[in-house]
C-alpha positions in Angstrom: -18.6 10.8 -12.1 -17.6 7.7 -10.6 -16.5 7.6 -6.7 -14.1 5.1 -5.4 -12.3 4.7 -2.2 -8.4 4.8 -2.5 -5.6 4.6 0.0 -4.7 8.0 1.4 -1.0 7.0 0.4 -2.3 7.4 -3.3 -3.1 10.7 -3.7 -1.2 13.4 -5.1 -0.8 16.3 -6.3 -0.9 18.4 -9.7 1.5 20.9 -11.4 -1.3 23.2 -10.2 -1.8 22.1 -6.7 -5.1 20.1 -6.9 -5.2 16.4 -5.9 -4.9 13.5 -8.7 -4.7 9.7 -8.7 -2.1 8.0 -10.7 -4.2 5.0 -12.5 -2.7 2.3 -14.1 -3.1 2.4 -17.9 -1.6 -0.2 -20.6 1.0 2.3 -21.5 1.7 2.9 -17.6 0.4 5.2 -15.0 -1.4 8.0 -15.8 -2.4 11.1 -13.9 -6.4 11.5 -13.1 -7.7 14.9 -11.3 -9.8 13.9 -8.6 -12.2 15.3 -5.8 -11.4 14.4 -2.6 -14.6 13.6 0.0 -14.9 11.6 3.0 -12.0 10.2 5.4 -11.8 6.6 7.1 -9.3 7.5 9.5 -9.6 3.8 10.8 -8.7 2.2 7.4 -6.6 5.1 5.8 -8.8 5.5 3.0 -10.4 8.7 1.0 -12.8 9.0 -1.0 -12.2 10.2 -4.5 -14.8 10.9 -7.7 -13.8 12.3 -10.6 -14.9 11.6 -14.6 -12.1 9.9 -15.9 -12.1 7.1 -12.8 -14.1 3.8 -13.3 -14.9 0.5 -10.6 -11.9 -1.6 -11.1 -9.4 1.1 -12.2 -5.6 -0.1 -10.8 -4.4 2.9 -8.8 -0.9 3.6 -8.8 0.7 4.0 -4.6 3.8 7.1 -6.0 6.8 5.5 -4.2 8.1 7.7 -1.1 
């Protein structure tokens, strides 16, 4: 699987509890399980892999 780096601010959370990415499809966001890794406190980043992520995938920030 593919690991990327995503703002902490994008990660949530599935019907079952487990952590996701919303990625930016052409027919709108779509939900991605992820694992989470490492933390960059300083930059407010996470680490993420999962198989359905790719480099250069647009991920979705859920509005608060």
């Amino acid at each position: 699987p593919s690991v990327l780096a995503v703002p902490v601010a994008a990660l949530i959370s599935t019907a079952d509890g487990q952590p996701a990415v919303l990625v930016m499809g052409s027919s709108g966001p779509r939900q991605r399980p992820v694992s989470v890794g490492l933390f960059d406190d300083a930059d407010g980043m996470i680490q993420v892999s999962g198989p359905r992520l790719s480099a250069g995938d647009q991920v979705v920030i859920p509005a608060s």
